[in-house]
C-alpha positions in Angstrom: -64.3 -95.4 -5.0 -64.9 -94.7 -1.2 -61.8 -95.1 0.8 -63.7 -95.9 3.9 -64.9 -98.7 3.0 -62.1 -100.7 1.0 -59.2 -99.3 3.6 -59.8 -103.0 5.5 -59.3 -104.9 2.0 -56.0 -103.4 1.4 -53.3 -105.7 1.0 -50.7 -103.1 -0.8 -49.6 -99.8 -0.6 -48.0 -98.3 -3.3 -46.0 -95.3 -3.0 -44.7 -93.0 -5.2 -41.0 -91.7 -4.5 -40.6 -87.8 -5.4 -43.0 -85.7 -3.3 -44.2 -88.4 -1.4 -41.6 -90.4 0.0 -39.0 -86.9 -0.6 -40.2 -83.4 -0.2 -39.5 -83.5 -4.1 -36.4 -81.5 -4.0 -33.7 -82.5 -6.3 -30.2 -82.5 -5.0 -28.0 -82.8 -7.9 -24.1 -82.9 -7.1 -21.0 -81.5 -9.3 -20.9 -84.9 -10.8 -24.3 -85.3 -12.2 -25.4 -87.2 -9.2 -28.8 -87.5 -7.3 -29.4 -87.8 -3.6 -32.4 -87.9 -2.2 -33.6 -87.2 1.2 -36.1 -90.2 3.1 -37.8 -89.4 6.7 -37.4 -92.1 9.4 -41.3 -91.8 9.9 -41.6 -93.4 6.7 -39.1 -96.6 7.8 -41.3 -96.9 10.8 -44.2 -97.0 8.2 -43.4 -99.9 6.0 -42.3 -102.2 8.9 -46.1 -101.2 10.2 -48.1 -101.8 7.5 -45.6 -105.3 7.0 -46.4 -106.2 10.2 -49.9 -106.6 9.5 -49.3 -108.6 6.6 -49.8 -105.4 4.0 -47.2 -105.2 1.6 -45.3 -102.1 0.5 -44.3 -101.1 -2.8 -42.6 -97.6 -5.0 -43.6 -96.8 -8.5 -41.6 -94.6 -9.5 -41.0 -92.4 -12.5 -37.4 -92.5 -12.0 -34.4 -94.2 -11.5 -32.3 -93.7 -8.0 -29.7 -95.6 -6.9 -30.2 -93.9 -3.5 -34.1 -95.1 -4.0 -32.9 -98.8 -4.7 -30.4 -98.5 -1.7 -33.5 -97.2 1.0 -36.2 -99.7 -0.8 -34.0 -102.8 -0.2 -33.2 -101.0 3.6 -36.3 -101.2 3.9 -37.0 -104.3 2.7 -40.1 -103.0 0.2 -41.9 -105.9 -1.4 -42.0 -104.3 -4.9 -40.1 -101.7 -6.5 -40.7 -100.1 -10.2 -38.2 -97.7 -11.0 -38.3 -95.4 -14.7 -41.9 -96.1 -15.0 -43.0 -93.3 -17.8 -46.4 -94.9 -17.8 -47.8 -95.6 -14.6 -51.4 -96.6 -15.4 -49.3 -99.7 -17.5 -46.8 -100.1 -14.4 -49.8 -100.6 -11.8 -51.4 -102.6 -13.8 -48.0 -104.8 -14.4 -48.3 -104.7 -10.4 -51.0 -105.8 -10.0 -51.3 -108.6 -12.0 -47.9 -109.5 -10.4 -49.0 -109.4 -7.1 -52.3 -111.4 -8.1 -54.7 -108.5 -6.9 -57.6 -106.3 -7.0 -57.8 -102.4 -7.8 -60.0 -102.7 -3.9 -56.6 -104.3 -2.5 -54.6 -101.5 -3.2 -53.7 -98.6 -1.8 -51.8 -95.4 -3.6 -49.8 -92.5 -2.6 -49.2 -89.7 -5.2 -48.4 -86.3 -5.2 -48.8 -84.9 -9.0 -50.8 -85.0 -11.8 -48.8 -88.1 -13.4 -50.4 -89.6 -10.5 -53.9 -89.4 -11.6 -54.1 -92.4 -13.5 -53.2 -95.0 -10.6 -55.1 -92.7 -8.2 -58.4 -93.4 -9.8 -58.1 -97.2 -10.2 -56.6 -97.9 -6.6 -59.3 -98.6 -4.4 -58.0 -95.9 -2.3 -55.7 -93.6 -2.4 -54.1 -90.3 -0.8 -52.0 -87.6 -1.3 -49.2 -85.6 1.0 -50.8 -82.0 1.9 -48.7 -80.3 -0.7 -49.9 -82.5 -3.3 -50.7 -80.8 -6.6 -54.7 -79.7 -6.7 -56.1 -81.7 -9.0 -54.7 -84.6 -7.0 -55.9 -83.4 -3.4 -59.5 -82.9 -5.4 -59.1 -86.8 -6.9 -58.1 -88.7 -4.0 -59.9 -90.4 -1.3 -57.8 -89.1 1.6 -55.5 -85.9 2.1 -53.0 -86.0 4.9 -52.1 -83.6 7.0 -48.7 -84.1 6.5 -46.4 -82.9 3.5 -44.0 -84.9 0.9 -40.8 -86.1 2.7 -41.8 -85.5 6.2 -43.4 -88.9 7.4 -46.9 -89.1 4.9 -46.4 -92.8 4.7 -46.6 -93.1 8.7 -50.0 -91.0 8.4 -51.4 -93.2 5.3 -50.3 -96.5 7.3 -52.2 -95.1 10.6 -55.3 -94.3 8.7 -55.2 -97.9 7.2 -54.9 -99.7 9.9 -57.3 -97.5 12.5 -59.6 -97.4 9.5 -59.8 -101.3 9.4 -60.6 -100.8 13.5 -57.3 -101.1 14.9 -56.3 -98.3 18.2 -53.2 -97.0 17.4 -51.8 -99.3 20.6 -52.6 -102.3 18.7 -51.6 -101.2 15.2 -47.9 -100.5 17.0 -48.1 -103.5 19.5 -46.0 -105.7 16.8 -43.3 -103.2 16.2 -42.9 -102.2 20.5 -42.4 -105.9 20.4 -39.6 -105.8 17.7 -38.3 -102.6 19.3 -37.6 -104.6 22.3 -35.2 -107.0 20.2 -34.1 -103.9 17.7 -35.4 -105.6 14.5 -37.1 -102.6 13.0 -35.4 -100.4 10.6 -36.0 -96.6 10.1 
């Protein structure tokens, strides 16, 4: 499908978590634990795209408490977690959420991606996405896994739907004034 012209339909992003929403790097500590590392770019993101009335969502291959901890943070509208299929979980998704394959938006990185990438009515990938995904997807960002891609993806949504960037940001400089936005 062409990006351009479904980009104004959207009315959910999904992301996925490693090498989107992390630079995909696994920090594993002496106890078997994960942590995970999330860019403040990508707080400023979700409270963007909810501002305009576009929910966010994660689906997700694994589990992380430190994902369930910055997803609830966040306040992200729908979280999958240990989703081994995710063609089924974006499908479970979207008949959740009551919507169209042209009302949503995905973010993937690697080739377990490919599935949701080529039913979402459009989707992108960070710029250290796997090949076969960068060739797949609507819209490559300039901007790597872990270091703000969801600000970029929500930008190009909300431009691409004929917002400036002044008005895409005018609700959060609002909430900025009364610190309501979390990063």
């Amino acid at each position: 499908m062409s990006g351009a012209m479904y980009r104004g339909a959207v009315r959910l992003v999904l992301f996925d978590v490693d090498g989107v929403l992390t630079d995909g790097l696994l920090h594993v500590t002496a106890d078997g634990e994960f942590m995970k590392s999330f860019h403040a770019h990508d707080g400023v993101a979700v409270a963007l795209l909810r501002a305009h009335g576009i929910r966010v969502g994660i689906l997700s291959g694994k589990h992380s408490g430190a994902l369930a901890w910055r997803a609830a943070q966040l306040g992200v509208d729908v979280l999958v977690t240990g989703c081994d299929d995710k063609a089924a979980g974006y499908a479970d998704v979207k008949a959740r959420q009551r919507m169209g394959d042209h009302e949503i938006a995905y973010v993937g990185d690697d080739v377990n991606d490919l599935a949701v990438i080529e039913r979402a009515g459009v989707s992108y990938a960070p710029a250290d996405a796997h090949p076969l995904v960068r060739a797949r997807v609507d819209h490559v960002a300039r901007t790597a896994g872990g270091r703000g891609v969801a600000r970029e993806v929500a930008e190009h949504l909300l431009t691409g739907a004929g917002l400036s960037l002044d008005d895409a940001y005018r609700p959060l400089f609002e909430a900025w004034s009364s610190h309501d936005v979390i990063q």
